[in-house]
VOGU-3710 file (C-alpha; in Angstrom, 3 decimals, decimal comma):
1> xxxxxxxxxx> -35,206/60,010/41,666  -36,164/57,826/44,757  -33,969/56,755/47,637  -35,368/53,259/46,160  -33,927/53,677/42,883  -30,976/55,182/43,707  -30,404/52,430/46,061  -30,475/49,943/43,156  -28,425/51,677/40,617  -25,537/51,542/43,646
11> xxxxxxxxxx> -26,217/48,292/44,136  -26,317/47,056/40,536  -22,781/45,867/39,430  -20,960/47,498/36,410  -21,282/46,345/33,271  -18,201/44,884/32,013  -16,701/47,070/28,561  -17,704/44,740/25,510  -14,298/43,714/23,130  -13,870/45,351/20,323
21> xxxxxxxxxx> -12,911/44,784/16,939  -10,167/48,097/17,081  -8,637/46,213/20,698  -7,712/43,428/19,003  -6,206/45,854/16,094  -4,082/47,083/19,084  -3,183/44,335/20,729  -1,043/42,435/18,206  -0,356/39,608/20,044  -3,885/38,620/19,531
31> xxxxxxxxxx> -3,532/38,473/16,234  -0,597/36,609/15,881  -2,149/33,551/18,028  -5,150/33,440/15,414  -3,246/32,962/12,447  -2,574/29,888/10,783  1,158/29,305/10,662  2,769/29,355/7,070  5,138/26,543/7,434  2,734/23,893/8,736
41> xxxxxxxxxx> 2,820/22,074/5,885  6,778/22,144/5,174  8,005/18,824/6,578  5,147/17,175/5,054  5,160/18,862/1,431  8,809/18,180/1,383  8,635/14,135/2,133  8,925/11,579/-0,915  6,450/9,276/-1,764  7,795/6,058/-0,716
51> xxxxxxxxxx> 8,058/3,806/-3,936  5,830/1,023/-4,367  7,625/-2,492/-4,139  4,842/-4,230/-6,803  3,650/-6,779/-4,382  0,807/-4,244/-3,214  -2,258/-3,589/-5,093  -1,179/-1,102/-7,551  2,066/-2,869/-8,101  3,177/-3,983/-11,029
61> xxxxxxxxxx> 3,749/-7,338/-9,662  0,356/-7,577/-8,235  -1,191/-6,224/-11,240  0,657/-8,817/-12,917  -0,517/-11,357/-10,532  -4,646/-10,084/-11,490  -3,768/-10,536/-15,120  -2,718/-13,781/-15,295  -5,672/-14,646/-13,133  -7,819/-12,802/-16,016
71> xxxxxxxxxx> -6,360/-15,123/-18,220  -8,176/-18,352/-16,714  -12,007/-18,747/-17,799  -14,651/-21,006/-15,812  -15,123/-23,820/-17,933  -19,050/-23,524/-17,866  -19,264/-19,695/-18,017  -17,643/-17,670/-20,696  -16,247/-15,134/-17,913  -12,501/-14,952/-16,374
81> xxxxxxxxxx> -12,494/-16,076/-12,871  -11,342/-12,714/-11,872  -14,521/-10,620/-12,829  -16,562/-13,560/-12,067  -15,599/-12,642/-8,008  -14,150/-16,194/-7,601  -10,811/-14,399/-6,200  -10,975/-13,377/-2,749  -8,037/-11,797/-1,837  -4,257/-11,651/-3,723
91> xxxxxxxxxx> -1,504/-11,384/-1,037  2,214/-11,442/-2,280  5,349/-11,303/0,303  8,650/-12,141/-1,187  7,615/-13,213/-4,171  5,386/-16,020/-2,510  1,441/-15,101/-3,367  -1,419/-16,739/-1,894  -4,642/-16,349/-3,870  -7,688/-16,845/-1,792
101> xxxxxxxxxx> -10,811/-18,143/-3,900  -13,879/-20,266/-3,947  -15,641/-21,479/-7,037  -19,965/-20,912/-7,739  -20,400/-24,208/-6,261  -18,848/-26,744/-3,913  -19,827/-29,442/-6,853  -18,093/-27,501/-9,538  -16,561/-30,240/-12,145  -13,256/-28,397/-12,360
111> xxxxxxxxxx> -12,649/-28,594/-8,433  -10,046/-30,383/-8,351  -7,918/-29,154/-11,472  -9,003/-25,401/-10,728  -6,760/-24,680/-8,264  -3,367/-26,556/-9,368  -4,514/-24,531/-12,988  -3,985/-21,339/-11,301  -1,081/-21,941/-9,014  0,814/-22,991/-12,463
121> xxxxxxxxxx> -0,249/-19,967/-13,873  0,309/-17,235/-11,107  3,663/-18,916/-10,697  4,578/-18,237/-14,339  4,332/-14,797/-13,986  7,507/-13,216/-13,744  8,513/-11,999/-9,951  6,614/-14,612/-8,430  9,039/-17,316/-6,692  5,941/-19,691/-5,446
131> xxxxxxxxxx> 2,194/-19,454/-5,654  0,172/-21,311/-3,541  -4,368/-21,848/-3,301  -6,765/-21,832/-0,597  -9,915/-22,903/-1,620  -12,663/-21,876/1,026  -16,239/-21,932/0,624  -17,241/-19,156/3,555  -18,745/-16,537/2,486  -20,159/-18,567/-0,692
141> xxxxxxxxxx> -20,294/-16,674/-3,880  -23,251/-15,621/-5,098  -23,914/-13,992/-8,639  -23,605/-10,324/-6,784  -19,721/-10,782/-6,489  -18,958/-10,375/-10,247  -17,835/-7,430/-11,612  -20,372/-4,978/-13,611  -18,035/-6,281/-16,841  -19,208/-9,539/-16,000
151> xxxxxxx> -22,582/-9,294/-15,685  -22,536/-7,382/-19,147  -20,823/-10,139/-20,891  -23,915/-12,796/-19,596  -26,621/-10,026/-20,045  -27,498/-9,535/-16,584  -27,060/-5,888/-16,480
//
């Protein structure tokens, strides 16, 4: 060899030893920090569901509440209001349940009985103390609110 290249291989720095697979065999503290714990899961696993009160959806209150709302047909369609997408929203709190709704037009002939209709019937229902409307007319309803049931029943599917 050359001075030259002798000079370069003292100059060059060392390569550093590559891991290997049998170091981190020997080195069990390795492999104790990559593996999952076991009892991650315990505190969680062992919680209870916490029972529904049945003024959520899922309730049986609520799902009370959507049944007797089932129950009440638009006078000029044969189709409950329900599936028709008239009902916006069904809130319940202490027995007091506000259904939010509109109806397919602001000069609907049943405007004005509509709402007290309903608020007798979602008060019948058993659990439900009071029941009170709000009409609103934003966002309008529009045929693509009714349920798939719905637009079966008036052949639009």
């Amino acid at each position: 060899m050359s001075d030259s290249e002798t000079q370069i291989e003292e100059q060059a720095p060392e390569r550093p030893e590559r891991p290997r697979l049998d170091d981190a065999e020997i080195r069990g503290d390795l492999r104790e920090s990559f593996e999952r714990k076991k009892d991650y899961l315990d505190g969680f696993l062992s919680q209870k569901p916490e029972p529904l009160s049945g003024e959520e959806p899922g309730g049986a209150l609520y799902e009370a509440v959507i049944d007797a709302l089932k129950d009440i047909y638009d006078p000029e369609i044969p189709v409950n209001i329900y599936d028709l997408g008239l009902v916006y929203n069904v809130e319940i709190s202490g027995g007091h349940t506000i259904v939010t709704m509109t109806l397919t037009t602001p000069h609907c002939p049943v405007a004005e009985s509509m709402p007290g209709e309903i608020e007798m019937r979602v008060a019948a229902v058993p659990g439900v103390g009071s029941a009170e409307v709000n009409l609103v007319w934003d966002p309008p309803w529009d045929p693509q609110k009714m349920s798939d049931e719905a637009k079966l029943e008036l052949g639009m599917l």
